[in-house]
C-alpha positions as CSV (number, residue, x, y, z in Angstrom):
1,X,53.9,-46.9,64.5
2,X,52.1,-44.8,67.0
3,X,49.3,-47.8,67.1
4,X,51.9,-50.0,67.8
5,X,53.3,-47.9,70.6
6,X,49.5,-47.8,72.2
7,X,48.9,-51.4,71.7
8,X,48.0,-53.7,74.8
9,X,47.7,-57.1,74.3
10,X,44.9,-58.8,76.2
11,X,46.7,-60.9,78.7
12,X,44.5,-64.2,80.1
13,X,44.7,-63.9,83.8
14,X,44.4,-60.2,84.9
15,X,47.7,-59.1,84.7
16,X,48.3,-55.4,85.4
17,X,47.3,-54.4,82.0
18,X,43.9,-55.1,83.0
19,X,41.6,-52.0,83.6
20,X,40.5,-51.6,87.3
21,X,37.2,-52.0,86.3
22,X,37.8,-54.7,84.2
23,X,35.8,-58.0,86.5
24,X,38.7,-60.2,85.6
25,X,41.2,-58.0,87.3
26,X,40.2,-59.1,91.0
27,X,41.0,-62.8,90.4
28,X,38.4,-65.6,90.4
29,X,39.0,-66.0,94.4
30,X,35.6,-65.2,95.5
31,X,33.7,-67.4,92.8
32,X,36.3,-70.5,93.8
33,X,35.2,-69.8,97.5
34,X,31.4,-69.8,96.1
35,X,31.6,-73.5,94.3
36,X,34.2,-74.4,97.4
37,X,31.0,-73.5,99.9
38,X,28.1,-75.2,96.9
39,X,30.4,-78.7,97.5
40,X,30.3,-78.5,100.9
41,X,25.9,-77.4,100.8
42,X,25.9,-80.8,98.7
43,X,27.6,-83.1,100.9
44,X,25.8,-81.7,103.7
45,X,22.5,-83.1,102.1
46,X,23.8,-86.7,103.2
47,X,23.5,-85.8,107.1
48,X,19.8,-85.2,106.7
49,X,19.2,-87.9,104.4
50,X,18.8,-90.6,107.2
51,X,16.6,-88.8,109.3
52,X,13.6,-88.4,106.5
53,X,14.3,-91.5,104.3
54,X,14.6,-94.1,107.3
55,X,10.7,-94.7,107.2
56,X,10.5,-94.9,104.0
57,X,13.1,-97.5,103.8
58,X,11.7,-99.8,105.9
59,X,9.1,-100.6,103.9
60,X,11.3,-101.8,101.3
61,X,10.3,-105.7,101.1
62,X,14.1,-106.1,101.0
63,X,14.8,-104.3,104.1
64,X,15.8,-107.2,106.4
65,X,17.4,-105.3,109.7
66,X,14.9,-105.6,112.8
67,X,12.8,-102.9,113.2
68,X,14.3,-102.2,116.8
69,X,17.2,-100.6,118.1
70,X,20.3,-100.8,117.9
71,X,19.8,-103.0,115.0
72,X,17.8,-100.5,112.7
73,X,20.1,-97.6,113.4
74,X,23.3,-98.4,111.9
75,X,22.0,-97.6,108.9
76,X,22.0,-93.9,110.0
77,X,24.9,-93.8,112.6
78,X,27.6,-95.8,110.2
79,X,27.6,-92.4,108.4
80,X,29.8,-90.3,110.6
81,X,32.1,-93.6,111.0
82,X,32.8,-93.2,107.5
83,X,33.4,-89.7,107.9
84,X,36.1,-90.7,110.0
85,X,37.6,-93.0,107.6
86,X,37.6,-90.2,105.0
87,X,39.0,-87.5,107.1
88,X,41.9,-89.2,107.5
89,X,42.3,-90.0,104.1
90,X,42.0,-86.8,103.0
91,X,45.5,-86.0,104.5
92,X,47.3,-87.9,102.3
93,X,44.6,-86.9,99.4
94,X,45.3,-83.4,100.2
95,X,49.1,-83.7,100.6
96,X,49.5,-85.6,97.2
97,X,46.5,-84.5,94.6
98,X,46.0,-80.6,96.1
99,X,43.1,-79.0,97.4
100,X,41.5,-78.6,94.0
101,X,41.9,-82.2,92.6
102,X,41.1,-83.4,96.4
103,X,37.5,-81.2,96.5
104,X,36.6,-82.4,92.9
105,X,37.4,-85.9,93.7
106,X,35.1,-86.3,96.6
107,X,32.5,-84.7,94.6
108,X,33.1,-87.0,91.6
109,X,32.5,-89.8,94.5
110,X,29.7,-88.8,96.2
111,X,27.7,-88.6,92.7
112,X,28.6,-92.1,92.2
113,X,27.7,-92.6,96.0
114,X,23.9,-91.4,95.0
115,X,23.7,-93.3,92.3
116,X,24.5,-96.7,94.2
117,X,21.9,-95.6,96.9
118,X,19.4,-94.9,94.2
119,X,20.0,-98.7,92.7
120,X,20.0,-100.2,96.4
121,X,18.1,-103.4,96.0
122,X,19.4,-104.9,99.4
123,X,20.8,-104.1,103.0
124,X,24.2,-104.9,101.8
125,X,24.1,-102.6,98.7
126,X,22.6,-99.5,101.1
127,X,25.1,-100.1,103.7
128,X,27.9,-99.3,101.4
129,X,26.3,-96.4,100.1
130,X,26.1,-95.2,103.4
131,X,29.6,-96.0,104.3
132,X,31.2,-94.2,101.0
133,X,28.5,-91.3,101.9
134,X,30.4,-90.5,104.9
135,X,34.1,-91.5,103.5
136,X,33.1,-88.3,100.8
137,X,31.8,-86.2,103.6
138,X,34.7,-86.6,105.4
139,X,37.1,-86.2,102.6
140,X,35.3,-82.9,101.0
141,X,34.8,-81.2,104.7
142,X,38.1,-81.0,105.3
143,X,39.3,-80.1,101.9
144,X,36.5,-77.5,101.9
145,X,37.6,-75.7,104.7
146,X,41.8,-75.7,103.8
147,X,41.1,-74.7,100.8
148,X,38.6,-71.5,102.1
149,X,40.9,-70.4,105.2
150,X,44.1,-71.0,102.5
151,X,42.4,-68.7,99.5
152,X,40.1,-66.1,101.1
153,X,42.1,-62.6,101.4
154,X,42.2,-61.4,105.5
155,X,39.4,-59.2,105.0
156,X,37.4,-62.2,103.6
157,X,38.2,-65.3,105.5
158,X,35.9,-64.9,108.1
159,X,33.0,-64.8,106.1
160,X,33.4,-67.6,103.8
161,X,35.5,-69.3,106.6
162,X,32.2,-69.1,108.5
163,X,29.7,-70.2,105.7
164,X,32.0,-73.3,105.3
165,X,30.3,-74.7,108.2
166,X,26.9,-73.1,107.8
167,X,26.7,-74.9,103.8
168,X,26.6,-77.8,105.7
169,X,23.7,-76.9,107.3
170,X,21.9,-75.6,104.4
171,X,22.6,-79.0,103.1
172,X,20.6,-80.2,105.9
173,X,17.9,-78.4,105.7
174,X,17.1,-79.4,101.6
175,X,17.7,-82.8,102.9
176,X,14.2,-82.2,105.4
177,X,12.2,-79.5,102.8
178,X,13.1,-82.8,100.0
179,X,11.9,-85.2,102.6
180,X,8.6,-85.7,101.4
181,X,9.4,-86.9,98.2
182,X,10.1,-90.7,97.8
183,X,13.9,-91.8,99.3
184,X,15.1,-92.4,95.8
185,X,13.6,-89.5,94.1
186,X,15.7,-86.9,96.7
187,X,18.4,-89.2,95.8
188,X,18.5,-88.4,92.4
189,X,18.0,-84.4,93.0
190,X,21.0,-84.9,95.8
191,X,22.8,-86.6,92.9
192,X,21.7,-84.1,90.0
193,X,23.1,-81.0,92.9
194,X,26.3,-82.2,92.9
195,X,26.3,-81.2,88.7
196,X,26.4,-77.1,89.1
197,X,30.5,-78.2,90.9
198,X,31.6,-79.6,87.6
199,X,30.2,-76.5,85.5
200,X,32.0,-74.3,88.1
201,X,35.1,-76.2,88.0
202,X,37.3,-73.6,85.9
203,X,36.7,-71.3,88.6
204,X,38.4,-73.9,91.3
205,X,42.2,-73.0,91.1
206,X,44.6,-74.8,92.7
207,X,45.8,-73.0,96.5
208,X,48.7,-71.2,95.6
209,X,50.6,-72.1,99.2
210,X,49.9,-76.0,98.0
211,X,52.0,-74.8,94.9
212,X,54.8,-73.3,97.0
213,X,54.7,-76.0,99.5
214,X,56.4,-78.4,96.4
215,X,58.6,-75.8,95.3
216,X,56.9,-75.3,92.0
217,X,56.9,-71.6,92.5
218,X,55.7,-71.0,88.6
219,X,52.4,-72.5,88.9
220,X,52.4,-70.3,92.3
221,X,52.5,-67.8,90.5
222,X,50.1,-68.7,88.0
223,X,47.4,-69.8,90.3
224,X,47.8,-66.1,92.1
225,X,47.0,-64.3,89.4
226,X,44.5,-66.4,88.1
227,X,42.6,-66.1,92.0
228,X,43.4,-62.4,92.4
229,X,44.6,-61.0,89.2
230,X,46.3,-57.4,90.7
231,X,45.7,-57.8,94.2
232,X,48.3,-60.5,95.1
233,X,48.0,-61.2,99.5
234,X,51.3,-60.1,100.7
235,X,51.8,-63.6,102.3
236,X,52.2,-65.1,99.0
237,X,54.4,-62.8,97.5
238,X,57.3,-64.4,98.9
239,X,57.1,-67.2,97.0
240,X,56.8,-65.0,93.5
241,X,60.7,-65.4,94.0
242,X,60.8,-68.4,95.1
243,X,61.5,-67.6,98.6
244,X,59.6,-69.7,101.6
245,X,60.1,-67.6,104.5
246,X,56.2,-66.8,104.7
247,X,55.9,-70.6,105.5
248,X,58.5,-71.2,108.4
249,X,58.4,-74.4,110.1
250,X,56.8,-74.2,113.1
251,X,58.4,-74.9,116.7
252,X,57.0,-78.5,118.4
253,X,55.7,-76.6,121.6
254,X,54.1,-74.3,119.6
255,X,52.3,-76.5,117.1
256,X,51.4,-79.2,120.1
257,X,50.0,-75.9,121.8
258,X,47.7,-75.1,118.3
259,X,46.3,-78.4,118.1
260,X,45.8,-79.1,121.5
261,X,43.3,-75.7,121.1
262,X,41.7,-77.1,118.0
263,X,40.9,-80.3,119.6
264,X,39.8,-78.6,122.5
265,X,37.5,-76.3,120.0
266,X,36.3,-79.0,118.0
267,X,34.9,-81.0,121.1
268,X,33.1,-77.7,122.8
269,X,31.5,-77.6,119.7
270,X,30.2,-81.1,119.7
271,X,29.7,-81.1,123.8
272,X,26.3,-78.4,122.8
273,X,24.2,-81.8,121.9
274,X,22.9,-79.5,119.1
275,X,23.8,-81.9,116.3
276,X,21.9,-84.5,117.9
277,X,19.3,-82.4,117.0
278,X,19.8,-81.4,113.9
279,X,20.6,-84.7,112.4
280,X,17.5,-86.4,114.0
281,X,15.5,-83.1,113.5
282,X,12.8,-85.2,112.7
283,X,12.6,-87.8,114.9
284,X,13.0,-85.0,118.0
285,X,11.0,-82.1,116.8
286,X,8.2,-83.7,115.4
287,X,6.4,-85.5,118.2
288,X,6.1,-81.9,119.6
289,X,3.8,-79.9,117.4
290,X,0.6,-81.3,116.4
291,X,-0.3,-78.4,114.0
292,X,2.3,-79.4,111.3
293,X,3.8,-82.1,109.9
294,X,7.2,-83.8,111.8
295,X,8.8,-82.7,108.2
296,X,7.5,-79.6,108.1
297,X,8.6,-78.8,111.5
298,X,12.0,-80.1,111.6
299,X,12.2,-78.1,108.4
300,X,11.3,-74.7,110.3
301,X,13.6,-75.5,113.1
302,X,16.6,-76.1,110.5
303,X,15.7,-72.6,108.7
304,X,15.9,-70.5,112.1
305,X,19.3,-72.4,112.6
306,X,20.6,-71.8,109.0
307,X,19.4,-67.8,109.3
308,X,21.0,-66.9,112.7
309,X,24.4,-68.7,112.1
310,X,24.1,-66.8,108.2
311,X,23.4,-63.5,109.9
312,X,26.2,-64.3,113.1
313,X,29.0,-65.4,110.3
314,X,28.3,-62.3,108.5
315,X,28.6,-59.9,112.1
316,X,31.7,-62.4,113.2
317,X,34.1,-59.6,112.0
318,X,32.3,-57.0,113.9
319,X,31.8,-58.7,117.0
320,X,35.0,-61.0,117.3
321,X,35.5,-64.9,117.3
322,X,36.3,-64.8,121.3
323,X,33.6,-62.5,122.4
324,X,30.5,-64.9,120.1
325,X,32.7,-67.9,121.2
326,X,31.9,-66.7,125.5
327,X,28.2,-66.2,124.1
328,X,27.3,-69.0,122.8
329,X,28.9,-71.0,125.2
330,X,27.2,-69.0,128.2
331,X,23.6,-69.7,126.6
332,X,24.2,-73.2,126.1
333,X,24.9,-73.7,129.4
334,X,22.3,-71.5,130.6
335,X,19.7,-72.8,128.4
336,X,20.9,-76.8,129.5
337,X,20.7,-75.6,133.4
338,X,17.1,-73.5,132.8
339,X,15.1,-74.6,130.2
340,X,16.4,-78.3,130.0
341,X,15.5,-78.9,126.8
342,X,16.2,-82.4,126.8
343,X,13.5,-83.1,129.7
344,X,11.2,-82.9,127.3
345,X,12.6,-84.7,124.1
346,X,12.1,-88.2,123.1
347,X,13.7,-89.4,120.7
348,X,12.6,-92.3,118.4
349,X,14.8,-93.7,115.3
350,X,11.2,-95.0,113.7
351,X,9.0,-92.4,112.2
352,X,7.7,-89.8,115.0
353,X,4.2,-89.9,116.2
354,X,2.2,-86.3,116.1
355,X,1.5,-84.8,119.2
356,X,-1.9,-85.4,120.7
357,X,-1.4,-81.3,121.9
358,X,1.5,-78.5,121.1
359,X,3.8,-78.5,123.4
360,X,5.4,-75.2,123.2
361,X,7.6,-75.0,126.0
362,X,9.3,-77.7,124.7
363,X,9.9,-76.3,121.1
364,X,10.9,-72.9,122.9
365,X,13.7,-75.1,124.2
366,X,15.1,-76.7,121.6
367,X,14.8,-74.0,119.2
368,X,16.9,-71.9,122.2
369,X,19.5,-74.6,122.0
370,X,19.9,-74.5,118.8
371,X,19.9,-70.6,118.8
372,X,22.6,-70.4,121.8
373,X,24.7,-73.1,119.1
374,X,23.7,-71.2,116.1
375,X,25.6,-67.6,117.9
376,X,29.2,-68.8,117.9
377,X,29.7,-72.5,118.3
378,X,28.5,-73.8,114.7
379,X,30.7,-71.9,112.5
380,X,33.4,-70.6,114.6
381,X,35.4,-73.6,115.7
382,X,36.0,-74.8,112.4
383,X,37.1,-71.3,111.4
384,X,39.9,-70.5,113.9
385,X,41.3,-74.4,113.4
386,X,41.5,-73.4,109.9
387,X,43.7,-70.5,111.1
388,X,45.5,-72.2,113.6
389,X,47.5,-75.7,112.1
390,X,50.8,-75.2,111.1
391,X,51.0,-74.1,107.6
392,X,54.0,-76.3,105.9
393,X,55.1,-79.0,107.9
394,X,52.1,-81.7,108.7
395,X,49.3,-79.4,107.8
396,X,47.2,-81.7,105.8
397,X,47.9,-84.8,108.7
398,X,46.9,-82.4,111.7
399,X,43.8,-81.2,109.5
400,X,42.6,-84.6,109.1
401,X,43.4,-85.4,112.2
402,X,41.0,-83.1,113.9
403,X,38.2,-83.7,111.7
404,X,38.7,-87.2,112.4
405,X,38.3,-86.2,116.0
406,X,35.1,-84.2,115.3
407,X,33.6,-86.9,113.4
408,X,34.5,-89.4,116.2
409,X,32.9,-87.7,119.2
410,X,29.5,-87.5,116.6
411,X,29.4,-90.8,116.0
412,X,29.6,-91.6,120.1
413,X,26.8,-88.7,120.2
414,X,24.4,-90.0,117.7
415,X,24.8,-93.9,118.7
416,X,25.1,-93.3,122.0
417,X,23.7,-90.3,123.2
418,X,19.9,-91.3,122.4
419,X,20.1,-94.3,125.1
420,X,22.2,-91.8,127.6
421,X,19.4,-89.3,127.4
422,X,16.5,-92.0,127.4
423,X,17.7,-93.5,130.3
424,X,19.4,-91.0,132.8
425,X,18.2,-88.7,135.2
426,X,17.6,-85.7,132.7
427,X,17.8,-82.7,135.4
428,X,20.9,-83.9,136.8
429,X,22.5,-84.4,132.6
430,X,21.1,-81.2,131.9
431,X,23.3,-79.6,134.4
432,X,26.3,-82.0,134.2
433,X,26.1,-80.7,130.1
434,X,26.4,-77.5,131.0
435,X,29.2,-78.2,133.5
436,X,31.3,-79.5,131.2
437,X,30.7,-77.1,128.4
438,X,31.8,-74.4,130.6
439,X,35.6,-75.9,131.6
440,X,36.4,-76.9,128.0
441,X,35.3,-73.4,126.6
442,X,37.5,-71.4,129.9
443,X,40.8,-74.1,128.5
444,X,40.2,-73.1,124.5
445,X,39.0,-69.6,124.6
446,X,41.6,-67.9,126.3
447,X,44.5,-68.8,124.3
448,X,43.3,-68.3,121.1
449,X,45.6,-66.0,119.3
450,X,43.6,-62.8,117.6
451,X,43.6,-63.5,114.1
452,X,40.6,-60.7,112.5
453,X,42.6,-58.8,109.7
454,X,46.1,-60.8,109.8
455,X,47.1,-62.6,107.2
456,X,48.4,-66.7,107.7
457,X,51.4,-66.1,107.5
458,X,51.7,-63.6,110.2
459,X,49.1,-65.9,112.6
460,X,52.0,-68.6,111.9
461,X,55.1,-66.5,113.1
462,X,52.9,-65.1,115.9
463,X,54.5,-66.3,119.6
């Protein structure tokens, strides 16, 4: 009877019979976040793919498009147009299939995506790989970063929150170090990446507020302990009894006043020109160095980027989303009016020529550019939006609605912003850039709520 009495069943889940040292009894929260942030690194290989497999695919005896612009770009610059497209389907995705089913679903797709690309035999057949490329992109950035901002604990949510955006560029950069290999060999490794998701997939649970959202307050609670086994957030406890105070409707002002900031913050982030650069990394960096390769550079230039926004994600807690916000916007527009970098770009959609001579200054440029965007203005834009939209009613629209936004002003960028830059006065665009940069950045910055530490719950209900 006495081994009765001192029985403990093992419970599945980490329930408080759990031992504290017991791995299980923290939840699975952090490993969801790490497969959340490998989808994302995997998605973001298709924004580098155009810039090293274009020459290659042009000597395909099938590929029919003229070899000048704006004919032979499309190929490239239909990509964030179908990001659009799957941004905003990803707000009904989200709202009807979850976050988990949602994220699984556009990585299901974009392996299907590869394998069409690999078996392109025609313009036709590449242009709708292309087009479902970015329709996944859009569809798995969005449900990415809900899913992070609505999982990660306070202490937690800037990091990961942060790294959402910086896997993108990590995806980027194995898209350049891959670049030497034939176009439909790295399209087989992008497709074979996408595999690790689907042996992780146990470890994606479901978003508990998705749960409590629909009312089904059991699987709430289920998918809470099974994220964070004894240490439950104290903005989902409310809906262990089935109460949805934590989740208040937000007023119209208020909300209208959020997005209107995260639209504002999602175009200061685009207005840095930096992902013209790092999506044509090739194409601009390469004509500069003669000592290495275009590849080889554009590669080095993309591992800076990926190590300073790392290391500034990581310090974002430290420092404050406001404070490297004001920095990176101030070098940005310092380095546009001083160091122009832009002055001494050219780009080229075709595969770059070497450089008959280094030309240094110019790489000290655009590597500053990309330095000054690397501070504040990659990763924490799409952080604070994360915190900011409303949290029950039209959360998944207004996500998807900024993203669409986003992927909008990049497609204008790419398409458009090689023949502004080619043809305009480049002193004068240098410091009308920075000009604008400036005013947008003085209407977001200041009326972004403090959100280090508090839960989203309490960021909601904050006037």
């Amino acid at each position: 009877m006495e081994a009765l009495r001192q029985w403990r069943p093992v419970v599945k889940g980490a329930t408080p019979t759990a031992a504290a040292d017991n791995p299980t009894a923290g939840g699975r929260h952090e490993r969801a976040m790490m497969a959340a942030l490998l989808v994302n690194m995997s998605v973001g290989t298709t924004l580098g793919y155009a810039s090293v497999s274009m020459p290659g695919l042009k000597l395909e005896p099938w590929y029919s498009l003229p070899h000048t612009t704006p004919e032979n770009q499309w190929v490239a610059d239909v990509l964030p147009l179908g990001a659009a497209a799957g941004a905003l389907l990803s707000g009904l995705l989200l709202h009807l299939l979850g976050q988990r089913r949602t994220l699984l679903l556009s990585a299901f797709g974009l392996i299907n995506v590869w394998i069409c690309i690999v078996a392109s035999n025609s313009v036709i057949m590449l242009f709708i790989g292309r087009v479902t490329c970015g329709v996944c992109l859009g569809v798995s950035t969005n449900s990415v970063s809900l899913y992070i901002i609505d999982v990660a604990l306070p202490a937690k949510r800037t990091l990961f929150g942060g790294l959402a955006e910086v896997a993108l560029s990590m995806g980027m950069l194995a898209a350049y170090v891959l670049g030497g290999l034939a176009w439909r060999i790295t399209a087989i490794m992008f497709t074979l990446a996408l595999v690790p998701v689907f042996m992780l997939h146990s470890y994606v649970v479901e978003s508990p507020r998705w749960f409590a959202t629909k009312g089904r307050y059991c699987d709430s609670n289920t998918a809470m302990v099974r994220l964070y086994g004894d240490d439950v957030p104290t903005d989902f406890r409310y809906s262990r009894s089935g109460e949805d105070s934590n989740i208040s409707t937000m007023g119209r002002q208020k909300a209208a006043r959020r997005l209107s900031v995260c639209l504002l913050l999602s175009l200061l982030q685009n207005l840095s020109w930096a992902q013209l650069v790092l999506l044509r990394a090739i194409q601009v960096v390469g004509p500069l160095v003669d000592a290495i390769l275009p590849r080889e550079s554009a590669s080095l230039v993309l591992v800076v980027h990926v190590s300073c926004a790392t290391m500034f994600a990581v310090l974002t807690r430290c420092i404050g989303r406001r404070q490297l916000l004001i920095i990176s916007s101030v070098l940005v527009a310092a380095t546009y009016s001083i160091l122009r970098p832009f002055d001494h770009v050219g780009f080229s959609r075709s595969s770059p020529a070497q450089a008959s001579a280094p030309r240094w200054d110019a790489m000290g440029s655009v590597g500053m550019l990309l330095l000054a965007y690397s501070v504040g203005l990659c990763h924490v834009p799409p952080l604070v939006i994360g915190e900011l939209i409303p949290l029950k009613k039209w959360r998944y629209l207004s996500a998807s609605v900024i993203w669409v936004w986003r992927w909008l002003i990049t497609f204008v960028m790419v398409h458009f912003g090689v023949d502004v830059l080619g043809t305009g006065d480049h002193k004068s665009l240098s410091l009308a850039f920075g000009l604008v940069l400036l005013p947008v950045a003085a209407a977001a910055i200041p009326f972004l709520p403090e959100t280090e530490g508090r839960t989203l719950a309490a960021i909601h209900r904050d006037e």
